[in-house]
N, C-alpha and C positions, 0 to 999 in steps of 0.2 A: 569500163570507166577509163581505163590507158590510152582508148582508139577514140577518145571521145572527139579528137582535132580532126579525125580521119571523118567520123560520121558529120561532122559539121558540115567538111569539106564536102562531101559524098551530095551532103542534101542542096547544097548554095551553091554546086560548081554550076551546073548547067543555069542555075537563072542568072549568076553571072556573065555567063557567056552570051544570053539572049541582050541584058541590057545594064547601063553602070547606075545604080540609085545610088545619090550621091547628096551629103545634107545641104539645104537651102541655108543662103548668106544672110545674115540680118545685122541688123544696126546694133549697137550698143545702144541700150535705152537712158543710159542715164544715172543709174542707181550702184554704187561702189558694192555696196553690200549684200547686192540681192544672187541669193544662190538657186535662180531660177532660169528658164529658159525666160525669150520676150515675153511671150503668155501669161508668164507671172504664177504657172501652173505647176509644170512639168518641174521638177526639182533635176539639176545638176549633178551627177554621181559619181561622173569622171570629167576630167579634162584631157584631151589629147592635141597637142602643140607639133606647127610642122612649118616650115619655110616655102612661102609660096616660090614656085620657081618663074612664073613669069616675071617675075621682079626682082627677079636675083641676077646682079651682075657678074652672067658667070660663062666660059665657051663652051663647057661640058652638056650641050644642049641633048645628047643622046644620052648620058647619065640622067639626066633631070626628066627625060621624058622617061626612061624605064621608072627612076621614081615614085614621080605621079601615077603609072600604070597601077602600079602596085597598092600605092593610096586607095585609091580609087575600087580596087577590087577586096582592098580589106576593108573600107569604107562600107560597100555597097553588102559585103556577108555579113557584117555588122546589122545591116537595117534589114536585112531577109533574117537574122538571127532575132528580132523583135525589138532591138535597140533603137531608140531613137536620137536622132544627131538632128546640131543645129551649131553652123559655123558663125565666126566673129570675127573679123580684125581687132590686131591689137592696136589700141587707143595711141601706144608710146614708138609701133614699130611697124607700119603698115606692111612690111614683109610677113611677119608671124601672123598666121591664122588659127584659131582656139576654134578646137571642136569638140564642144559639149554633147555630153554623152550622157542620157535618160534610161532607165529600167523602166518600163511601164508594167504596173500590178502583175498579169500574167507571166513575164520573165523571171519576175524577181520571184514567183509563187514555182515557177518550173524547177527555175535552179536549188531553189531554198532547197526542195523536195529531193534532188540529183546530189546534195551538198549534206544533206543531212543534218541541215542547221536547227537547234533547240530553238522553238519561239515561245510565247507565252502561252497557259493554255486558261488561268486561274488568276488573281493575288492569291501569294502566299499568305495564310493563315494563320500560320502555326507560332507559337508563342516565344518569343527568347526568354530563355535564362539569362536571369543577375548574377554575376559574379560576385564573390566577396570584396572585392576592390572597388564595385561600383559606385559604392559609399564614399569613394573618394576622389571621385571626377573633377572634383571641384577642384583638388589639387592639379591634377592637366589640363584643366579647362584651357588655360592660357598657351598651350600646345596646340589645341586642335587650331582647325580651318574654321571659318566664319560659316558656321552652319545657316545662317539667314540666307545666303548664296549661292552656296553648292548645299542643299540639302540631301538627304539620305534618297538613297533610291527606291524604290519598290519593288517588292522580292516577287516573284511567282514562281507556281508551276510550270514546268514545261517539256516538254515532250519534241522529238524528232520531228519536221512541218510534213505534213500529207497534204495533198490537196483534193482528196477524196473523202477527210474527214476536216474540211477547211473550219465547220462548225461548230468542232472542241474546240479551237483556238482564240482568245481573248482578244478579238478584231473589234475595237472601240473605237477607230479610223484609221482606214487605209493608207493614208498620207505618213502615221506614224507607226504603224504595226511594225513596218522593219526599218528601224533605226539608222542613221548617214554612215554609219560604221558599216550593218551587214549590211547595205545597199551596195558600199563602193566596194567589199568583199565578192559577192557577186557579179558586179559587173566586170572587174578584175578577173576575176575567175574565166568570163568567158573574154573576154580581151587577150587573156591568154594564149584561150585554143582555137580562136579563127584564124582561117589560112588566111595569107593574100597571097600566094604563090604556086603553081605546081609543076615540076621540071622534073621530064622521066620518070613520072609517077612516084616523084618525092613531095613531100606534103611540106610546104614551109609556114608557117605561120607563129605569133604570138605577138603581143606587143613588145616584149621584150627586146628582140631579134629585130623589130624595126625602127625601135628605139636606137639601137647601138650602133645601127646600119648607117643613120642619118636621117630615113625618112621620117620618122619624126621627130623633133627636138626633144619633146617627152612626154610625159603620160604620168597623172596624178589626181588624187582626190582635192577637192579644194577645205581649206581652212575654214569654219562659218563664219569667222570673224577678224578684227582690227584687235589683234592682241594688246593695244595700248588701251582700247574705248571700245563699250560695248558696241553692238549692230543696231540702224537703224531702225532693221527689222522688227518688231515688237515680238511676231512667233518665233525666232530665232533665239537659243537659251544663250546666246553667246560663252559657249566652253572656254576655246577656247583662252577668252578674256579671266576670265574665270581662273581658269589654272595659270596663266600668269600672273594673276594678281595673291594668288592663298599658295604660288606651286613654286614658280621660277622665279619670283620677284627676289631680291637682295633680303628685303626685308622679310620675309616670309624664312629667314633659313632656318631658323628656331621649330617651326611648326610643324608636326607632322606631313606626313603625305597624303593628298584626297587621294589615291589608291583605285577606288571606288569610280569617279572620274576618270579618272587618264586609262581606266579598264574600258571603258566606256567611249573614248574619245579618239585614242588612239590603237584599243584593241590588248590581248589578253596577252600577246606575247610581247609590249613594250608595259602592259602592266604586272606581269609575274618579274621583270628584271629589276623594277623600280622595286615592288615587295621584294626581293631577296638582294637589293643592294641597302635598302636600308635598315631589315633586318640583321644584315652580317656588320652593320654600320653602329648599330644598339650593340649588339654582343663583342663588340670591339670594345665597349665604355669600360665593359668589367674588365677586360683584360689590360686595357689602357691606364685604370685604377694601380691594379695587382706589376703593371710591369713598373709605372713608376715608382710605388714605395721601393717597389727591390732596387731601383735606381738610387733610389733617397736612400736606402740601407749602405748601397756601399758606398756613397758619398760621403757619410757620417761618419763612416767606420773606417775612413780609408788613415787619419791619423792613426788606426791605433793597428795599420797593419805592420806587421815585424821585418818580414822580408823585403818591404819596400824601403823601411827605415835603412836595413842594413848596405843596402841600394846607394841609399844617400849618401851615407856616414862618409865621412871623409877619412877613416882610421879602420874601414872595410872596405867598401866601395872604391873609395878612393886610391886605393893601396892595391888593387885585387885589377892585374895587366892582364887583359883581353886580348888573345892570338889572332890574328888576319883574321878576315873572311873572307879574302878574294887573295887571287896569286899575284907578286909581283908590284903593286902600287897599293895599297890596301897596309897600312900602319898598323903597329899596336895601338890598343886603346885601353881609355880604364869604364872601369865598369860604373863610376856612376853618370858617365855621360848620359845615362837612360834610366836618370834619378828620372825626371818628369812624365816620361811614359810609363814607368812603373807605375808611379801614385796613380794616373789614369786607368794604369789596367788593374788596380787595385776596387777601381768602384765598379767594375765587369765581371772581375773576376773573384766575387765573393759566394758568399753562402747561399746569398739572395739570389744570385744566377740558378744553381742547383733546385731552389725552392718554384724558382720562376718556370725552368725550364718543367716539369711534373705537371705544373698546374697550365699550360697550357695546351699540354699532353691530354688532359682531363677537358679542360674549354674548348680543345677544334672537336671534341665526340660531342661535347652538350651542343654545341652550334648546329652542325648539322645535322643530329637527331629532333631540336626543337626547330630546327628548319624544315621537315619532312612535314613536321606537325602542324606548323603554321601554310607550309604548300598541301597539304589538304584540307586545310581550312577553306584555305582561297578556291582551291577546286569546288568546294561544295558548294560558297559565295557565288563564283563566275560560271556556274553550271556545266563547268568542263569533266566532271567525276565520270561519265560515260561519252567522252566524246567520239561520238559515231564518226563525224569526218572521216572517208576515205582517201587518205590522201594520195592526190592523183601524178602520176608521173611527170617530170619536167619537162615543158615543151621540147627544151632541147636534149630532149630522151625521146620522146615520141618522133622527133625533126628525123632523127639519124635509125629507124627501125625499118634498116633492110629487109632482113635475115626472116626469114620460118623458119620457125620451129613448134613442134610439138612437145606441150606444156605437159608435164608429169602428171600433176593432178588432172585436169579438165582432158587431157588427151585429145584436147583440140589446136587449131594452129593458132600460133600468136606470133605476132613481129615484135623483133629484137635487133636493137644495132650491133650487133657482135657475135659472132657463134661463140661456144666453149675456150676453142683452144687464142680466136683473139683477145677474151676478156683475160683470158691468164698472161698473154702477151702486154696488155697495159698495163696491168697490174706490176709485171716485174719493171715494167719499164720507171712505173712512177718512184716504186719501192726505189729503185735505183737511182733515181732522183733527187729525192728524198736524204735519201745516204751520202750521198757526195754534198749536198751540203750542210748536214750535219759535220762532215768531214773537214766540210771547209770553215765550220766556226770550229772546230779545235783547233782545225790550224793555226787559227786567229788568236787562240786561246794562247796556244805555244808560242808565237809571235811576243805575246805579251811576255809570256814568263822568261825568251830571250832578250827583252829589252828592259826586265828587272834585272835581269843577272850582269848585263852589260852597264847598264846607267848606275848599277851600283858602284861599283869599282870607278867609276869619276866620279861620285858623292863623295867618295868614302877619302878619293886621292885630295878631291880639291877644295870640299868644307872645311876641313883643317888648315887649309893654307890662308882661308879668308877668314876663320874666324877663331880666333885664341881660344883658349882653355877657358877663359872665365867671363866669355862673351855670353850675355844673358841668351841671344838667341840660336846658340850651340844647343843649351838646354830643350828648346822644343825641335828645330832641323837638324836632329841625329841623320846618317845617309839614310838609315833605316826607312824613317818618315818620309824623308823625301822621295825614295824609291816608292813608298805605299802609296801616297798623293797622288805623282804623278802618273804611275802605273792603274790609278784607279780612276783617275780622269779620260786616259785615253782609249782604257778599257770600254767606258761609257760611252763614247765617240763612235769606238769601232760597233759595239752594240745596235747604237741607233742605224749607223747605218748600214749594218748584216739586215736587221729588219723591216728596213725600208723594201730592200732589194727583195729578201726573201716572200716579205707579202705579196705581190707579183708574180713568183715564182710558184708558189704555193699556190695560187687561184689557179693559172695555168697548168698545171700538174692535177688538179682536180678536176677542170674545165676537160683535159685529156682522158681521163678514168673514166669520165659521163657516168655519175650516178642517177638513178633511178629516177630517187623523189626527192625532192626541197630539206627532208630532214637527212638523208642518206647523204645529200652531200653539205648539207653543216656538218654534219657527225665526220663526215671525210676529210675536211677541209679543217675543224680543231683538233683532230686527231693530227694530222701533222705540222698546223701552226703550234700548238703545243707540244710540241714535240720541239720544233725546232727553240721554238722561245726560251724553253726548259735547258737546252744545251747551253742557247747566247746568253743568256741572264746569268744563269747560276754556277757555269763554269769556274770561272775566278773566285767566286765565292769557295766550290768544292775544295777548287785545287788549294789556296791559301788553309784551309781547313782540316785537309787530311791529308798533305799530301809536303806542304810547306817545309823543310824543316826537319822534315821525318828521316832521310835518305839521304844523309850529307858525312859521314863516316865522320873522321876527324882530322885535325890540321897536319898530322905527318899521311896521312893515306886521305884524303878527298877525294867523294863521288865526284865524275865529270859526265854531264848532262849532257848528249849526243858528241860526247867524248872528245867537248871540246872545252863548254862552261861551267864552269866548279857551282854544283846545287846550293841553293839558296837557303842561309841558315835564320831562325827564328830571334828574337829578342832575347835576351835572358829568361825574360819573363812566359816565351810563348808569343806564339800568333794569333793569340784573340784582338789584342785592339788593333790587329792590322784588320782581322778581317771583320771588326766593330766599323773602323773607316771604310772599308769599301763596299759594305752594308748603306752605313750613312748616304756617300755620294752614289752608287744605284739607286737604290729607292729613293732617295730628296730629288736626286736629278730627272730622274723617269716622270715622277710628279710633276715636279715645275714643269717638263717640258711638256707633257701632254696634255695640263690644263691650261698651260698658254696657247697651245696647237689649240687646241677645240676653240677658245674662245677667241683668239684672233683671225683665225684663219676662216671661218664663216662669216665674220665678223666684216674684214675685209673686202672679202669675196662680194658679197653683198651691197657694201657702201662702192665700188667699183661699177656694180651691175649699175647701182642705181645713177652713176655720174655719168655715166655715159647712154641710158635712156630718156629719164624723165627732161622731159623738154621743156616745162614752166614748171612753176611751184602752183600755178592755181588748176592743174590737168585734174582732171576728175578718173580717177582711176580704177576699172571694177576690179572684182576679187581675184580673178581667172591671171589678172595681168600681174598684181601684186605679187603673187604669188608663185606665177610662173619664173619672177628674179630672184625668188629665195632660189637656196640651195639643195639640190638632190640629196635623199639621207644616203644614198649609197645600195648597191646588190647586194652587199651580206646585212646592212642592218645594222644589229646592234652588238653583232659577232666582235668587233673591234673593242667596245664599250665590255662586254664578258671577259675578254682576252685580259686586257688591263688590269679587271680588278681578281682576275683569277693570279697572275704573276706575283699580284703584290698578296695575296693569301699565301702563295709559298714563300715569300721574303718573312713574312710572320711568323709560317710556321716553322718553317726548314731550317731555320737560323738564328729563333728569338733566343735561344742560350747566350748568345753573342751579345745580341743587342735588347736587351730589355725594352728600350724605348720603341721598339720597331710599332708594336700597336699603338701607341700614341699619335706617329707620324702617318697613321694608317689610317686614324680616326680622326684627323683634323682633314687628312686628302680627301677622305669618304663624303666629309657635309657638304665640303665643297663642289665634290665631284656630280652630287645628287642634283645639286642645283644649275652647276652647271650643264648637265647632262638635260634639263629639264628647260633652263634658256635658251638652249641651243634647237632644240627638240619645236617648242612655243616659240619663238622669235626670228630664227635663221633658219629652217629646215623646210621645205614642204610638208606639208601630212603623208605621214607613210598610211600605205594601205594596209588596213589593219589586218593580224591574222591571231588564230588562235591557238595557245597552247596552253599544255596541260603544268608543266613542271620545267626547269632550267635546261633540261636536256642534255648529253654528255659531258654538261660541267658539274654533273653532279658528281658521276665515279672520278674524274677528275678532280676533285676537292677530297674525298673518300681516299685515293690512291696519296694524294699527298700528306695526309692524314695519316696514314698506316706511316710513310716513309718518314715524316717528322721526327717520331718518338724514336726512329735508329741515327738520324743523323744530329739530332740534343743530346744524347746520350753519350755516341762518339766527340761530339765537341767538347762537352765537358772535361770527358775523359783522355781524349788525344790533343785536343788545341789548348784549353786552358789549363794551369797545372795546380786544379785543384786536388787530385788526385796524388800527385808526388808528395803534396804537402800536408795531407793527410796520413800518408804512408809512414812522413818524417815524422810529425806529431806523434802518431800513438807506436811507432816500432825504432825507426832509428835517432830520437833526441834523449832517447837512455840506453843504458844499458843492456842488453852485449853490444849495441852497436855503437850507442851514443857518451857524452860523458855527461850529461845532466843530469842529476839526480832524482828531478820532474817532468812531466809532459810538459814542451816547451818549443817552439819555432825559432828560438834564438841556435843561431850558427847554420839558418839552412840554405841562404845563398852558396855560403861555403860550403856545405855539403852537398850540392845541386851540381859544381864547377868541378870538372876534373883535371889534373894538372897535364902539360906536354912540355918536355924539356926542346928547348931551340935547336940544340944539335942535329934533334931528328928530322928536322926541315931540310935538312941539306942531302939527307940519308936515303930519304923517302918523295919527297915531291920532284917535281918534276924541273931538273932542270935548276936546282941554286935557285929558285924563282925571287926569295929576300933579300934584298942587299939592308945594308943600315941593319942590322939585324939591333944596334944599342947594342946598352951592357945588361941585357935583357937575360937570363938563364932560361927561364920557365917563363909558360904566361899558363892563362886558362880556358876553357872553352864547356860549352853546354853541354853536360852526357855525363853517364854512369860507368866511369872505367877504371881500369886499375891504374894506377901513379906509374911513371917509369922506375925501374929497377925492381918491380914487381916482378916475380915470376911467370904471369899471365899480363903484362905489360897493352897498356892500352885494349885489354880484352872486356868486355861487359861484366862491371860486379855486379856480387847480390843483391846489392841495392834496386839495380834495373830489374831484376826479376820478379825481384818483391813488388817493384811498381807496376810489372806490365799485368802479372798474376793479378793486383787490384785496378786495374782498370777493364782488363777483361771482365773481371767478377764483376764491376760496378756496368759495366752496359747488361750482363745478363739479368742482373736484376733488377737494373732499372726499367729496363724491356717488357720484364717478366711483371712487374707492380703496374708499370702503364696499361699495355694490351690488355693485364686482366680488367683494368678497371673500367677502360673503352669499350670492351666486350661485355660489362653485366650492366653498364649505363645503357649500351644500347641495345639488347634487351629487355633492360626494366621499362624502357620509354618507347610504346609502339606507335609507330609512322602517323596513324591515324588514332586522334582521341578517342574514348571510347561515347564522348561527346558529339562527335562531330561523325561518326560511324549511326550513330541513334539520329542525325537527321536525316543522314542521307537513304538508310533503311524507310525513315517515316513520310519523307517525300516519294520515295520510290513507290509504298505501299498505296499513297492518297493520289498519284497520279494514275495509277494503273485503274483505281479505284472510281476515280474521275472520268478515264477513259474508258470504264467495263460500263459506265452507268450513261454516259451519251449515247455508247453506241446500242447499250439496250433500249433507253429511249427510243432512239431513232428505230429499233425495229418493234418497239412497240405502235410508237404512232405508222409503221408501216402496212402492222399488222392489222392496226386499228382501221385506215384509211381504206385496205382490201378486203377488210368485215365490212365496212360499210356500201363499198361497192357491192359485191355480191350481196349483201341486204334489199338495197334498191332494186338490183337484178331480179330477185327473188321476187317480191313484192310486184314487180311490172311484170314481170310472167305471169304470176297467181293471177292481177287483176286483169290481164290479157283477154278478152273476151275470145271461147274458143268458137270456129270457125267448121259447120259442117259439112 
């Protein structure tokens, strides 16, 4: 199957060489709609577009003839391969010539067979189960799709195609036995492996490769129809019109997905992403329910939080002098300058967070265990539960297979592009690649965190100068804020465009590796775009997270961060609503930017094409031309379209402690994205060539792997970013007695218990350099941590209080670890992959097809047997009455 380009070549070189068949030019007939050859017969399966060169103004006359050489000889294997071609000028650009490309019955019956394609053999018979909810369709009626329209398909049997047993097969007419879907699959298929080249006994061919080259402009299935208005075809079911009208229209966004259809139209692997995007789009509803009440919990409750109040109070707060944060320009401050952040991180950082965070611990295991469930459904649906497909190597794997070698098992020779020790030589090369710039988004990372610590120290010097004490908007632009904002906007910035670059970089590093096969190198190719994505995205988020705040010693000894910038200290309260904010502007900005991307920029592209072709408004335009101005979907597909909404599943899960709302914002992007994904797809895209697969493919342990890491880094947030834990700690151990003076559990005095004093003198003692001037008539101020007061015997060294706190924060990740994983662990074996529903059809199909094919094939050798009784009967009988002769 690997050498299949080589046997092509083997069999079409030499009739090349004797003469060029090359397809005959015909007129345009007339008919915008018709996806037929002029005959009106031969149905259209591919289109293949190329720039004539005698009519291109151009000097490169010995490029243009190699060109055509090469045309011409992939042309001509083309129609010795059984394909049949018939050329067209384009109506809008007499340079473009459109070469329609035919499977004629026996091609498409060869490859079926070489392809291993399931065709019908049967109708399915078999009965469906009612479900207990069916009773209540009447309530979704107004969901579905207009069934009068797209109605339901028709289920069969079906079996692997043979053409030795062509007579199982459910052939009611030829024309339609194999579908525009497996048609253009097929022809594709072998568009692939024809040469047009052979240099030093290198095999070049595929469309692909002459696609990219120039020689031809492109290579595409055509659409059946005017997505505005059906076809005037009457045999033509115009799709799809159809799914733009029940699928991508505006108005449609309410309604389910026809599923069913776009399986059908555009093939099983742009229909398994539309199933699993809006499945993971449904089970976002419940989450998006559960995150906002905990929203609405701490909204409510945020009056009656204690330590915000004490925040406020002007006879605490007000009273209670905050020591520098930076050397040198950086003031005292009072503490309720970040009365209003407080109350903010008071509706984050409640109880409901904790409650929030467990339960979607428990929601990312239900999703994709009832995801498994539902992707076997669809396998048994789209008949993919055996898919035989061998899939074949990629041309430009077969293009580069110098080397023999002898293959372990078969112990025969086989060509390979690389021996051993070069495949371990690209391999480290790419690794290395790879590495450096992950290397170079921390860089980027750190960049950021030195232009927090720098921009801080001029917030902090020159807010104060322009805005008084009891200027309302001191209240919301603490420096703090300002530092968050603007470090989180340009973090976004730098994000987009590591991205840009690295997609590029990333093709090319895999395009260098040369994988095998088409799933080898997706699997290669999101293996290290996620890889990288996972560093750019979610870097800033980590660091603000665990990293913030934690490692800043105190105002007479300060950490200095590459021993030069004094490390950046948290809120009073903590850095959760810092990193609630830069949650916010990642995911909102990501969003807005890539659904304006998709929909302006095809959008664009398009209306561009079309100003600069169409030459009247009354040109009669066929489908090949139409179509040919849309837009290319791209070589990876819908690998981009995956990537997106996998990022924003780790933004849900990796971080929804922080942000409650995250599945809301998740769930409003997702309707959107569905439909937009489906305008673009229907309206501005070409039709991709459909292909088939079984399940999401690498995005699955991908979602799985983030899943596991979720439940430690909720856990850690709670416990290290938010300080709900301290305040627990306070509640039940030090707001009484031996520690406290209250005589009840109570949170009154815990600001002040939270703040540890530093007398001013030590500034001068300990930092570097006098750095204060103006010190005021200041003695003490205070600062965030658990130490001892000066004149303490163990002076500025960690109290019992922090031990008590770190002992309960430890303790609370181990068993909040330990409640989560067990509970992900017995959910997802109480719930097996496959219903035991949907296991009892696929066993019962399997039984009546086998059943179906043991009772043909005895048929046929009964009546064979029968056909050979009756000859030797007749034999018999003309012998007997044989008059004998003496």
């Amino acid at each position: 199957m690997d050498n299949l380009g080589q046997t092509i070549t083997s069999e079409f070189s030499q009739e090349v060489q004797r003469e060029f068949r090359t397809p005959e030019f015909e007129e345009f007939n007339g008919k915008p709609d018709s996806l037929f050859f002029n005959d009106g017969q031969r149905r259209i399966d591919f289109v293949l577009v190329y720039e004539d060169e005698s009519r291109k103004e151009s000097n490169k006359k010995g490029s243009n003839e190699k060109q055509r050489r090469k045309r011409q000889v992939y042309e001509s294997n083309l129609i010795c391969d059984g394909l049949q071609l018939e050329a067209t000028r384009s109506v809008l650009d007499d340079k473009l010539v459109f070469v329609k490309v035919h499977a004629p019955w026996e091609v498409l019956c060869t490859y079926a067979e070489l392809m291993h394609i399931k065709l019908p053999l049967k109708p399915n018979d078999l009965k469906t189960q009612f479900s207990a909810l069916d009773g209540f369709n009447w309530l979704t009626k107004v969901l579905k799709v207009d069934e009068t329209l797209i109605k339901p398909e028709q289920e069969f049997f079906t079996a692997p195609f043979e053409k030795n047993r062509m007579n199982d097969f459910y052939i009611h007419d030829r024309d339609t036995f194999f579908n525009p879907a497996t048609r253009s699959r097929i022809v594709h298929f072998i568009l692939s492996r024809v040469t047009y080249q052979v240099r030093d006994n290198i095999n070049k061919f595929g469309i692909n490769k002459l696609v990219s080259s120039g020689i031809y402009k492109a290579a595409f299935p055509l659409h059946d129809c005017n997505f505005g208005h059906q076809s005037e075809d009457p045999t033509c079911p115009s799709e799809r019109y159809l799914l733009y009208r029940e699928w991508a229209h505006p108005r449609s966004i309410y309604k389910k997905q026809p599923l069913d259809l776009i399986r059908k139209y555009y093939g099983e692997k742009i229909g398994i992403y539309f199933a699993w995007l809006g499945y993971y789009t449904q089970m976002l509803l419940l989450a998006a329910v559960v995150g906002v009440a905990c929203f609405l919990y701490g909204y409510f409750h945020q009056d009656n939080c204690t330590w915000s109040k004490e925040v406020c109070h002007p006879e605490i707060g007000g009273k209670i002098i905050m020591c520098p944060q930076c050397d040198r320009l950086c003031p005292f401050w009072k503490l309720n300058i970040t009365c209003e952040s407080s109350k903010k991180l008071c509706i984050f950082d409640s109880f409901g967070t904790l409650v929030f965070a467990v339960f979607m611990g428990v929601w990312v295991t239900l999703f994709l265990e009832f995801w498994k469930r539902r992707q076997a459904e669809l396998e048994y649906e789209w008949d993919t539960v055996e898919l035989q497909q061998e899939e074949q190597a990629r041309p430009e794997y077969e293009a580069r297979c110098n080397h023999v070698v002898i293959n372990e098992i078969t112990q025969e020779e086989e060509r390979v592009p690389f021996t051993t020790c070069g495949k371990c030589i690209r391999i480290a090369l790419c690794a290395s690649a790879v590495f450096f710039w992950i290397l170079l988004i921390i860089a980027s990372v750190i960049g950021i965190i030195v232009y927090r610590l720098s921009v801080f120290i001029v917030f902090s010097a020159q807010l104060p100068k322009h805005f008084n004490g009891t200027d309302p908007i001191q209240k919301y632009l603490t420096p703090q804020t300002a530092t968050s904002i603007t470090a989180s906007i340009i973090s976004f910035i730098i994000i987009m465009i590591l991205n840009t670059i690295y997609e590029k970089v990333a093709i090319m590093i895999t395009n260098f590796e040369l994988p095998r096969t088409q799933t080898d190198y997706e699997n290669s190719l999101t293996m290290k775009m996620f890889l990288f994505q996972f560093v750019n995205y979610y870097s800033s988020c980590f660091y603000i997270a665990f990293f913030k705040g934690k490692f800043v010693g105190y105002p007479g000894d300060p950490v200095y961060w590459l021993g030069k910038y004094r490390n950046e200290e948290c809120d009073p309260g903590g850095c959760l609503l810092e990193l609630t904010t830069q949650l916010t502007i990642i995911m909102g900005g990501k969003a807005i930017w890539n659904n304006i991307q998709e929909v302006l920029f095809p959008w664009i592209m398009n209306l561009i094409g079309r100003y600069h072709t169409v030459s009247g408004s009354e040109q009669i335009t066929p489908r090949w031309d139409q179509d040919y101005h849309l837009q290319p979907i791209g070589k990876l597909g819908l690998f981009y379209e995956y990537l997106e909404m996998i990022i924003q599943f780790g933004f849900v899960t990796l971080f929804v402690a922080s942000f409650p709302l995250a599945p809301l914002l998740a769930l409003v992007n997702n309707i959107l994205e569905i439909r937009v994904d489906a305008w673009k797809l229907t309206t501005q895209y070409r039709r991709m060539v459909p292909e088939k697969a079984q399940d999401i493919g690498a995005w699955q342990p991908i979602m799985q792997g983030l899943a596991i890491m979720a439940v430690v880094t909720n856990a850690m947030i709670i416990a290290f970013t938010s300080d709900m834990i301290p305040r627990l700690v306070y509640y039940w151990s030090f707001s009484v007695p031996p520690y406290g003076d209250h005589a009840h559990y109570t949170m009154d005095g815990y600001i002040n218990n939270t703040l540890s004093v530093f007398n001013v003198v030590d500034f001068k003692n300990k930092s570097r350099g006098n750095p204060y001037s103006g010190l005021g008539n200041h003695t003490t101020c205070r600062y965030r941590d658990f130490r001892y007061p000066p004149g303490h015997p163990q002076e500025y060294k960690h109290n019992i209080y922090y031990w008590h706190v770190i002992a309960a924060k430890l303790a609370f990740i181990i068993v909040m670890e330990h409640i989560i994983y067990s509970v992900k662990f017995f959910i997802s074996y109480a719930i097996p992959d496959v219903s035991k529903r949907t296991k009892s059809k696929i066993k019962r199909e399997k039984y009546l097809t086998q059943k179906l094919l043991h009772e043909n094939h005895l048929k046929d050798v009964t009546k064979s047997m029968g056909t050979l009784a009756e000859k030797m009967l007749e034999a018999a009988v003309e012998n007997h009455s044989r008059p004998k002769v003496e």
